[in-house]
N, C-alpha and C positions, 0 to 999 in steps of 0.2 A: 658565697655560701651555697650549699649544694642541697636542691629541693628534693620533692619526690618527680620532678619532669626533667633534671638538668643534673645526673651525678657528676660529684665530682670524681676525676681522675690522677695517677700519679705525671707529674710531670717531669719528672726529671730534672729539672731546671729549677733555681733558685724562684720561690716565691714571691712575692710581694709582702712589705713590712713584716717581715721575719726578727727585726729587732724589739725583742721585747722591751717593753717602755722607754722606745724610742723618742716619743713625744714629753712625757713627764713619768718622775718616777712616783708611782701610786702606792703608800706603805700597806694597804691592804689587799692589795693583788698579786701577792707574790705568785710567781707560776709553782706547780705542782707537773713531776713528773712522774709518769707511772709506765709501767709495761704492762700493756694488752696483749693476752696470749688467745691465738683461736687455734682450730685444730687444722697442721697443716693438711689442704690438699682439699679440706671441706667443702660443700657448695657454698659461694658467697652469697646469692641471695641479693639483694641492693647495699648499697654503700659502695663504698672505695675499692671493695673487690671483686666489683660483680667484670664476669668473664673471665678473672684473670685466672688462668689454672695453671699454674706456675709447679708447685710442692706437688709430688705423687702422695695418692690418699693410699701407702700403705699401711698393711695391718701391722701394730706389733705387739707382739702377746703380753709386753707388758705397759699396754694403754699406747694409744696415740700420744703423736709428736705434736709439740705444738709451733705455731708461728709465732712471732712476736714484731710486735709495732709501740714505739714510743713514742707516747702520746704527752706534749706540752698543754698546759690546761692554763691560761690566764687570765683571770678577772677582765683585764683591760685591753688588750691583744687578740681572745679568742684562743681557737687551736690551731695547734700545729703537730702532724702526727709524721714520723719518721721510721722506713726501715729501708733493705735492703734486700734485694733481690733480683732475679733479671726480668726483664722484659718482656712483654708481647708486641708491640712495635715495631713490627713487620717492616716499617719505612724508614727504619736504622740499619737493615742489612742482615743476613742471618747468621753471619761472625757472633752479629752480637746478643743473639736470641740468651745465649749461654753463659752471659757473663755477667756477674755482681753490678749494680749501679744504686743509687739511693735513688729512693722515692721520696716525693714530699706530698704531704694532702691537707687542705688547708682547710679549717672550719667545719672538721667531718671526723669521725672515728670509725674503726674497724666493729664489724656486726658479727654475731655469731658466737662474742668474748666469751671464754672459758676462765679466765682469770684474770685478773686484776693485779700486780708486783709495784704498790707506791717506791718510788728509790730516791731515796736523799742525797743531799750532795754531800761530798768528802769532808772531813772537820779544816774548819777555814775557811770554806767555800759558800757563799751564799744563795738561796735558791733561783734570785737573779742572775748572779752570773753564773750558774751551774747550769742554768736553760741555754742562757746566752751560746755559751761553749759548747756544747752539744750541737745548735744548730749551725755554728761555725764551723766542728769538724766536719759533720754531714756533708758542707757545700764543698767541704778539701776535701772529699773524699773522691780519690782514683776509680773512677767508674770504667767499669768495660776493661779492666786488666787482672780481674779473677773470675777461673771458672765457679762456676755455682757447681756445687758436686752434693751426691746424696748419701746417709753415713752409712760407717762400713756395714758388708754385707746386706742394704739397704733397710733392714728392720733390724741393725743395730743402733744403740742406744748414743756411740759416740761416733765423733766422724777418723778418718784414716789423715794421720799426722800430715799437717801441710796441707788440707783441702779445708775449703768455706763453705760455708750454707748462709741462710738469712740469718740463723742465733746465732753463726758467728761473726757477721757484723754487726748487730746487736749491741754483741758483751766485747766487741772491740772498740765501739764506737764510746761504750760507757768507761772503759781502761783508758783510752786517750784522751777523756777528759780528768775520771778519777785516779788514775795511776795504776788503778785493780780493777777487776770483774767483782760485777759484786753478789755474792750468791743469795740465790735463789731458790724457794722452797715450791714445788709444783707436782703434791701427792697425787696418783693416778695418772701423772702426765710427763713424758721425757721432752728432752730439750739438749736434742743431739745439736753439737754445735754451737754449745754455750762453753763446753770446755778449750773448743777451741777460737779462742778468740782471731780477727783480722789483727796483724801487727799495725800497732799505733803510726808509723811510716805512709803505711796509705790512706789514715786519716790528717796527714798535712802536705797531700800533694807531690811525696817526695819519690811513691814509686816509679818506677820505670816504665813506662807505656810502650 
């Protein structure tokens, strides 16, 4: 768990007990998933982003862009908070400075929240295994084989057909498990890269490296 003398950081790498009620199934701690939206590019400040300045803090006349990170909440687990994005890890090579990979952060959430988006699972799906699967495609997901790109004309609102950003591994990451994106209400705030979602492909390992 990550104090005020030891942040935690993304590691890139598969966690430790990332299976929710792995041990026993607890009926009153179902997980809860939400999207945490901050603003991209903003100072991080402490928590899980401090340094990383990944997203340009541009202006755009109609309200900032925001980030997003989906944060697993479980009585009996803790958290587990998930996005996408590239790297500052200079001792990966600088191929790969540029390239989409998932992050994991465990027992920490993002600082700075501008919004809060609770998202239930699809009808059938229970909030167990709708966490479960989430963090299953996370781990399948093809890291280091998409550019991270910024949307068109860079303070446009949507991104240019065939390019990623973090919202759209996001609302790809939410389609390969729900089947759909699921929309999202965010007055005063754009969220370029939510229309374009990652193809569900490279949340099961299948793209081409």
């Amino acid at each position: 768990m990550a104090t005020n003398n030891a942040k935690a950081k993304p590691s890139g790498q598969k966690p430790t007990n990332t299976i929710l009620g792995s041990v026993e199934a607890v009926k009153h701690s179902e997980p809860n998933v939400t999207l945490y939206g901050r603003i991209a590019g903003a100072k991080r400040g402490s928590g899980i982003f401090k340094d990383v300045k990944i997203e340009p803090g541009y202006i755009n006349p109609n309200g900032p862009d925001l980030h997003f990170t989906i944060v697993i909440d479980d009585a009996y687990t803790g958290i587990i908070a998930i996005d996408g994005q590239p790297t500052d890890d200079r001792s990966l090579g600088n191929k790969n400075l540029k390239l989409i990979r998932t992050n994991f952060y465990r027992n920490t959430v993002p600082d700075e929240i501008k919004v809060k988006i609770p998202v239930e699972p699809p009808k059938g799906m229970s909030k167990q295994k709708f966490a479960q699967e989430i963090i299953k495609k996370a781990h399948s997901f093809s890291s280091y084989t998409l550019d991270y790109s910024l949307p068109k004309n860079v303070i446009g609102s949507v991104m240019r057909n065939g390019e990623y950003n973090s919202s759209s591994y996001i609302s790809g990451l939410l389609k390969a498990v729900m089947g759909y994106v699921p929309q999202i209400s965010t007055p005063g705030y754009n969220t370029p890269g939510w229309e374009m979602p990652i193809p569900s492909s490279y949340f099961k390992g299948e793209a081409i490296r």
